[in-house]
C-alpha distance (Angstrom), angle and dihedral (degrees) to the residues before:
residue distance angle dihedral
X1 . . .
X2 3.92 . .
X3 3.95 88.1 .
X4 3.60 94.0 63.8
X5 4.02 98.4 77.2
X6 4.25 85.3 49.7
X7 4.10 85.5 47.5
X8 3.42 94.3 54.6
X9 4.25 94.4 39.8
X10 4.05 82.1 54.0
X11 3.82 94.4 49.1
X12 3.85 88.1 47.3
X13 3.74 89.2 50.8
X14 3.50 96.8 48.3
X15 3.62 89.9 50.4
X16 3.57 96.5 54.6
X17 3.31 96.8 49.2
X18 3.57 97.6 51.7
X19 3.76 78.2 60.8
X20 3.30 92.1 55.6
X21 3.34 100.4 51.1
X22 4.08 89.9 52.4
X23 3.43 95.1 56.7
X24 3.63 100.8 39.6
X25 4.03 85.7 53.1
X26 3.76 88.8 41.8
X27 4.10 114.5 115.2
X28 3.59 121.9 -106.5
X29 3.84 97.3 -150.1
X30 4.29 124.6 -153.1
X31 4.03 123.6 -176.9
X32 4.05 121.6 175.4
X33 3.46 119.2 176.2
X34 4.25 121.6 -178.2
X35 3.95 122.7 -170.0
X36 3.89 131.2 171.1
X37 3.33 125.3 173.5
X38 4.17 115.4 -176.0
X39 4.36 94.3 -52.1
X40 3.93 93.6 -13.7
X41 3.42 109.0 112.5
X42 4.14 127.5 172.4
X43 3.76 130.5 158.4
X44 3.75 128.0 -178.3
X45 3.79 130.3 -169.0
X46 4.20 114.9 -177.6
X47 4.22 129.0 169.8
X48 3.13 126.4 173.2
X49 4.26 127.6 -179.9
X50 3.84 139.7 171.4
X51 4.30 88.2 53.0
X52 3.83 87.5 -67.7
X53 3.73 106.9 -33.7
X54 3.65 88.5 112.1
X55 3.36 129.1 45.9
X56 3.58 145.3 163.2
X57 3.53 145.7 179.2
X58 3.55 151.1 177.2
X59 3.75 134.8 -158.0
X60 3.77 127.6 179.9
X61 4.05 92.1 174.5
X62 4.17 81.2 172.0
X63 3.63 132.7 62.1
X64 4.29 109.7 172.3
X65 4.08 111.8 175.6
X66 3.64 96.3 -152.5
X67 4.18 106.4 -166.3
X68 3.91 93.2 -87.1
X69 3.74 104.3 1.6
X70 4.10 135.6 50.3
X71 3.63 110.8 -136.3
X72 3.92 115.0 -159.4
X73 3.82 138.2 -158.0
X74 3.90 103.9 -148.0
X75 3.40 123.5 -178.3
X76 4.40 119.4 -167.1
X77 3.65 129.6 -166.3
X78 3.45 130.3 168.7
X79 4.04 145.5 176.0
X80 3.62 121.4 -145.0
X81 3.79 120.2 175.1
X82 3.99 91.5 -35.8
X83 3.83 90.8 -38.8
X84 3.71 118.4 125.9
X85 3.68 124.6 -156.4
X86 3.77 128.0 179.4
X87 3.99 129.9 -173.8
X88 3.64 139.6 -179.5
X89 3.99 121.6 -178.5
X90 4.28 135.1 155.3
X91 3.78 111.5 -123.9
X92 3.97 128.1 -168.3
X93 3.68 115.0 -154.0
X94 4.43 112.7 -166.1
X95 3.65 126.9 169.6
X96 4.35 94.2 -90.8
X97 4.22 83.9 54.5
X98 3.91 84.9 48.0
X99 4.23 93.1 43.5
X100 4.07 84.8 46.7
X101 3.54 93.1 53.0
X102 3.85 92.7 44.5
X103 4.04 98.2 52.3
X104 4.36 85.1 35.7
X105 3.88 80.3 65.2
X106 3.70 103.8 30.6
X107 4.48 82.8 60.4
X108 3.90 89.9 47.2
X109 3.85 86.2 47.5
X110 3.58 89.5 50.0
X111 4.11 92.7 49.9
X112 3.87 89.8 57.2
X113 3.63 128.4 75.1
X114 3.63 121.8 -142.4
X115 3.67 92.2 -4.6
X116 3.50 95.4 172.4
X117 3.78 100.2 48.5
X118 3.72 84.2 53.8
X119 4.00 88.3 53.8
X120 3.57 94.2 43.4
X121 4.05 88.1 52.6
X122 3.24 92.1 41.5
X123 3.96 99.6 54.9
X124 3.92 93.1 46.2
X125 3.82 78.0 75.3
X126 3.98 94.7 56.6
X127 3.61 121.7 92.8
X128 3.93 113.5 -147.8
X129 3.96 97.7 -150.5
X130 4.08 101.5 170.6
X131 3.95 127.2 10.8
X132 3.55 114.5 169.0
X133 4.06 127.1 173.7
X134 4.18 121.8 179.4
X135 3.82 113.5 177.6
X136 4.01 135.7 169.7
X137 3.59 118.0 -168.6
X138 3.42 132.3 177.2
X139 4.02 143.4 172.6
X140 3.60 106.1 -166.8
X141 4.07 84.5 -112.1
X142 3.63 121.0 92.1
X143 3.69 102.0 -146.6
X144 4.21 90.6 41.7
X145 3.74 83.9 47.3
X146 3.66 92.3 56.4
X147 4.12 93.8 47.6
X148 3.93 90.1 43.4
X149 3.58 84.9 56.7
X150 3.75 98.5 46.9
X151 3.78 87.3 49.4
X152 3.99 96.4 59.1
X153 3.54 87.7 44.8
X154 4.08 95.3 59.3
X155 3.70 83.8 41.9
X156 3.60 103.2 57.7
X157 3.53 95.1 36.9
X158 3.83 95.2 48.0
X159 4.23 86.5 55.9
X160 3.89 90.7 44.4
X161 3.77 82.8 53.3
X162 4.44 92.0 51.1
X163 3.70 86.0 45.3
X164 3.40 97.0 43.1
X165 4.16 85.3 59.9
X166 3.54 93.0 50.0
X167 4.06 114.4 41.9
X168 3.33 126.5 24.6
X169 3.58 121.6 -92.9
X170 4.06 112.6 -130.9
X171 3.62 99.0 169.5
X172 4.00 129.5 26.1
X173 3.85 107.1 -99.1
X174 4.21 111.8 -109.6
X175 4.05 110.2 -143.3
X176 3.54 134.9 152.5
X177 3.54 139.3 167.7
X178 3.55 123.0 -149.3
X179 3.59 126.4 -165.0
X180 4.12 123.9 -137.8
X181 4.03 110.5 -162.4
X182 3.53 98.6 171.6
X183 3.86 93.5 73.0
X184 3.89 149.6 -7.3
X185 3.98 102.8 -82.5
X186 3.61 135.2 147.6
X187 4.06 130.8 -166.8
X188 3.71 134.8 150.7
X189 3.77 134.4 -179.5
X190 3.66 114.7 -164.6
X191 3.85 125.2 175.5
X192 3.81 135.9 162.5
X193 3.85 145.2 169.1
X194 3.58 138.1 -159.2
X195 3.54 144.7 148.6
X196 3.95 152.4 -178.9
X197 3.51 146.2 -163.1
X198 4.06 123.9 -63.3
X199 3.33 86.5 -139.5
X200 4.40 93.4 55.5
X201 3.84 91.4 47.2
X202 3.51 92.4 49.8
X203 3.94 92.9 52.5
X204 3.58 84.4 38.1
X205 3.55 91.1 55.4
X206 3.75 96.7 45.4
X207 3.79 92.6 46.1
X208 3.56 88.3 63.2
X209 3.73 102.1 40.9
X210 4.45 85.6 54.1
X211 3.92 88.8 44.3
X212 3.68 87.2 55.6
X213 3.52 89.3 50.8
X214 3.26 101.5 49.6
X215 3.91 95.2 51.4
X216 4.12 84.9 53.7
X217 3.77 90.8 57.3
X218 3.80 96.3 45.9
X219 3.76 90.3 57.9
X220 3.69 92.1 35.6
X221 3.73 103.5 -115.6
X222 3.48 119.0 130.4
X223 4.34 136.7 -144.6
X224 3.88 93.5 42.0
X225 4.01 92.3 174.1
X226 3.68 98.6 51.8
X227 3.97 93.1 41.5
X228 3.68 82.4 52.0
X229 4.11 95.1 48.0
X230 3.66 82.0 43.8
X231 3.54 103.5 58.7
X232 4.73 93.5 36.7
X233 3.70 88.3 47.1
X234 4.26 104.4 34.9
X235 3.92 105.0 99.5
């Protein structure tokens, strides 16, 4: 009789770990996708983790180049335990928002310590499971056409080749180039998807946050994370 209560206390923690081990093995999924097609522009960002429970995405559905500044129509929704939440706002990006955002990330580069061995590390864990890149290009001139063409072709398969080195490739990447002689014209349609474990971005995640840390309290500064948060989220 007494071993019943420890029984059931086993049970229970069997049970929850077998929940554990679900969601820590669970995929943290990521799709982009980019097209422009002569002043159409539209870029899309979504993720979505915990089979569902999370999600988020981002749509800029408008791209405007504006002389000096880029003005964008972005559109966020997002899923959070059930919860739904839906934005809309107008944005207008010049070159002193761009400089900001450079020297933002240049001090949050500067409070991490061997950021790119932890992004290197880090995206040996990703799985690339779709990448696929359509463009037509054209100059108006059929030999400049034919050169343009070459030129996307070395690029796209010389970044295929870097990313190929750093995630792993699930599925073989889909890209063509196609060349238009009859006029100047420019489109491209790039998407991918790719994903990894809950359980890696969360050690990911916490690597970085005790690496930043760490470089604080060598140079004896203090409240890494919210001098970090301050300078990604400060406007």
């Amino acid at each position: 009789m007494p071993l019943y209560p420890f029984g059931w206390m086993t049970a229970a923690g069997l049970f929850f770990l077998f929940i554990f081990s679900i969601v820590i093995a669970s995929p943290v999924k990521v799709s982009g996708h980019f097209a422009k097609s002569g002043n159409n522009d539209d870029a899309e960002i979504a993720i979505k983790a915990l089979f569902g429970l999370y999600r988020y995405r981002l749509k800029v559905p408008v791209i405007k180049y504006l002389g000096a500044s880029i003005q964008l129509k972005e559109q966020v929704s997002s899923t959070n335990t059930g919860i739904n939440t839906w934005k809309q706002f107008n944005e207008e990006i010049n070159a002193d928002d761009v400089a900001r955002t450079m020297d933002r990330f240049k001090n949050i580069l500067e409070m991490t310590r061997n950021l790119t061995g932890w992004a290197r590390q880090t995206l040996t864990k990703v799985k690339m499971t779709e990448w696929t890149w359509n463009t037509s290009v054209g100059t108006g001139d059929a030999m400049w056409t034919a050169m343009t063409t070459g030129f996307v072709w070395s690029v796209k398969t010389s970044l295929i080749g870097v990313l190929s080195q750093m995630v792993k490739l699930q599925a073989d990447p889909k890209m063509t180039v196609t060349p238009i002689y009859q006029r100047p014209y420019f489109s491209t349609d790039w998407s991918c998807s790719a994903k990894m474990s809950f359980g890696n971005a969360v050690l990911a995640g916490m690597k970085l946050f005790f690496r930043m840390r760490k470089r604080r309290r060598q140079e004896g500064g203090g409240g890494s994370h919210w001098t970090w948060q301050k300078q990604l989220f400060k406007v």
